[in-house]
C-alpha positions in Angstrom: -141.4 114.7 105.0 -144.2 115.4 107.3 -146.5 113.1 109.2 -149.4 113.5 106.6 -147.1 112.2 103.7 -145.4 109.7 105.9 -148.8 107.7 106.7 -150.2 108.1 102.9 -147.1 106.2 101.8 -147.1 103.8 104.7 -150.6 103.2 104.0 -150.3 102.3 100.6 -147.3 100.2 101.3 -149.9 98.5 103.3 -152.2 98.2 100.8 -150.0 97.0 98.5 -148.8 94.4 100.9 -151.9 93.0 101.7 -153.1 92.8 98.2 -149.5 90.6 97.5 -150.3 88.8 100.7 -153.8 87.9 99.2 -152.4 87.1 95.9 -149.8 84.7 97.4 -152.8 83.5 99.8 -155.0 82.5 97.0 -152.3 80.8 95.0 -151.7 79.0 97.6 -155.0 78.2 98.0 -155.4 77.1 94.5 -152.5 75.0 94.1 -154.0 73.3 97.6 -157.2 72.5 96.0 -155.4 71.4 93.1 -153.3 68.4 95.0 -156.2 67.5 97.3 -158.0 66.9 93.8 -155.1 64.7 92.4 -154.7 63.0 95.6 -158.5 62.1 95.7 -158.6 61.3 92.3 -155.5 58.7 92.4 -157.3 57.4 95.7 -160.3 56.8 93.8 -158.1 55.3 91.0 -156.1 53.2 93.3 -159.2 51.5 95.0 -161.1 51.2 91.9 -158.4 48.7 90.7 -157.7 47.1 94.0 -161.7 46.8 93.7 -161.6 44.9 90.4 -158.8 42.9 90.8 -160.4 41.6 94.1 -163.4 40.8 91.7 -160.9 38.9 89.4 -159.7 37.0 92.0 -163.2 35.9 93.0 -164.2 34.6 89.7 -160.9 32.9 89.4 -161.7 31.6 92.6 -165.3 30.3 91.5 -164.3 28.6 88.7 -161.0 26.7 90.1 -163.3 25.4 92.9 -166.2 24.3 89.8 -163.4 22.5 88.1 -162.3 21.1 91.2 -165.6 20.2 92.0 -166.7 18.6 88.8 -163.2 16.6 89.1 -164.6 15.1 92.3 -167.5 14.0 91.1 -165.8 12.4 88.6 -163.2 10.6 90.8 -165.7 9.2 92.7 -167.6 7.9 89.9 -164.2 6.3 88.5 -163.8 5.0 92.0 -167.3 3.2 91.8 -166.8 2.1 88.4 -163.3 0.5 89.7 -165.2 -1.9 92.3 -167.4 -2.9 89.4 -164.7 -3.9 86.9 -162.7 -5.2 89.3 -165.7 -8.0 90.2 -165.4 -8.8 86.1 -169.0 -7.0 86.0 -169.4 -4.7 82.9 -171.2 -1.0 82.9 -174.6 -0.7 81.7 -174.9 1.9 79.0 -176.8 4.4 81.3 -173.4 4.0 83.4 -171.7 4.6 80.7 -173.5 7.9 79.6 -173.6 9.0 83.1 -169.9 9.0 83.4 -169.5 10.5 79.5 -171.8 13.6 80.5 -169.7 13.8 83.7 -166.5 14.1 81.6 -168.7 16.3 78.5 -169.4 18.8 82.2 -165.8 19.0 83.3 -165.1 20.0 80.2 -167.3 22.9 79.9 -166.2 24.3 83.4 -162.4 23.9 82.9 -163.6 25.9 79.4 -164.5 28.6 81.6 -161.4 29.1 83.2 -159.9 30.4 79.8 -161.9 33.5 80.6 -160.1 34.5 84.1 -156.7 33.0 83.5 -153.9 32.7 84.0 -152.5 30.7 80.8 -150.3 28.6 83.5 -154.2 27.4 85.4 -155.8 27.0 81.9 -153.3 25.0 80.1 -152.7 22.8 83.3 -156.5 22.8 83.5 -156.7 21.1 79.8 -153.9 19.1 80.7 -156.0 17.9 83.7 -159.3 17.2 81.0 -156.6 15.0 79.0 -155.9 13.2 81.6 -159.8 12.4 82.9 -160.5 11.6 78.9 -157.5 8.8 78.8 -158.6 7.5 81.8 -162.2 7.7 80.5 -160.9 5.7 77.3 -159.4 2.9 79.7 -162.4 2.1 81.6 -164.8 2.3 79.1 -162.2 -0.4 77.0 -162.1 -2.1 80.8 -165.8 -2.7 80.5 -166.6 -3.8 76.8 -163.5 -6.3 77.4 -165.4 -8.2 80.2 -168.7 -7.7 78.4 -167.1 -9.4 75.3 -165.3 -12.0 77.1 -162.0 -11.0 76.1 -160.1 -11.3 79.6 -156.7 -11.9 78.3 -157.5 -7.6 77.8 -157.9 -7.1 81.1 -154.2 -7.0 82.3 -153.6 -4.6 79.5 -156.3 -2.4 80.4 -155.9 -2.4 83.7 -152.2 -0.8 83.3 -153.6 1.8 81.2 -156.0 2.9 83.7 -153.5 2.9 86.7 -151.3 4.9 84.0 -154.1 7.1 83.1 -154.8 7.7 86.9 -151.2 8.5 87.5 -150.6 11.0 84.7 -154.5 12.7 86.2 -152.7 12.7 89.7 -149.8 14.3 88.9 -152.4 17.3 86.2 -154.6 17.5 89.2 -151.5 18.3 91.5 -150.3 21.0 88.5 -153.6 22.5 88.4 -153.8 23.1 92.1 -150.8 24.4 92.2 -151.3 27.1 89.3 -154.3 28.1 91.1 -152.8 28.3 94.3 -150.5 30.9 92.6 -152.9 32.4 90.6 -155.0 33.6 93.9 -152.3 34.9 95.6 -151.1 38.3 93.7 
């Protein structure tokens, strides 16, 4: 073979070389693009969810803390209320509305926790409103008993607020506990 036919077939190995090399290069390249697409798209995925949950959490967060709050309020009006009975002085109606639009409040934010969840916070949440309602019941009883005279009542009532406030304790203790949990995923 001479030199002439030696370099047209070298060449055109070459050729053909470089046009597999380029094949292979822009596979390559393509199946690159390919995973740094999936990889951004799962990334995107990924903190779009970590994103929202973290909103979850904050609303959760809000409305345990409302519930919490109204419960407060309430306690310390049942705390005022307490001092009153215990003197043998009755609630004035306004007292008594007050305190009934109090309970009517908590009630409507422990409502909104059946929108975030978990079942555990909002059943233990209702069990909690249960709990303010009985003891509502027993102080309200407390106070027409000394505004009718009937103090042989008293005793009675008395033990079914100090039951009331037990079986509140022990909800409010639940709740807290559900919500602790709930905020923690």
């Amino acid at each position: 073979m001479d030199q002439g036919v030696a370099g047209v077939i070298a060449g055109i190995a070459g050729l053909v070389g470089a046009g597999v090399g380029g094949l292979a290069t822009a596979y390559g390249a393509r199946i690159g693009a390919q995973k740094t697409i999936e990889a951004a798209h799962m990334q995107v995925e990924r903190q779009s969810t970590a994103e929202h949950l973290h909103w979850i959490r904050e609303q959760r967060r809000q409305v345990y803390s409302d519930v919490l709050a109204a419960h407060a309020s309430f306690r310390t009006t049942t705390i005022n209320w307490l001092v009153e009975l215990r003197r043998d002085l009755s609630l004035s109606s306004e007292d008594r509305l007050r305190f009934r639009g109090q309970y009517v409040e908590l009630g409507e934010i422990t409502a909104r926790a059946d929108l975030w969840g978990p079942r555990a916070v909002v059943d233990h949440g209702h069990a909690m409103l249960k709990e303010v309602g009985t003891q509502f019941v027993a102080l309200t009883k407390w106070s027409e008993a000394i505004r009718e005279g009937q103090s042989s009542d008293i005793p009675n009532l008395s033990q079914e607020f100090e039951a009331a406030r037990a079986a509140l304790k022990n909800a409010r203790s639940a709740f807290m506990q559900a919500a602790v949990d709930a905020l923690q995923y």
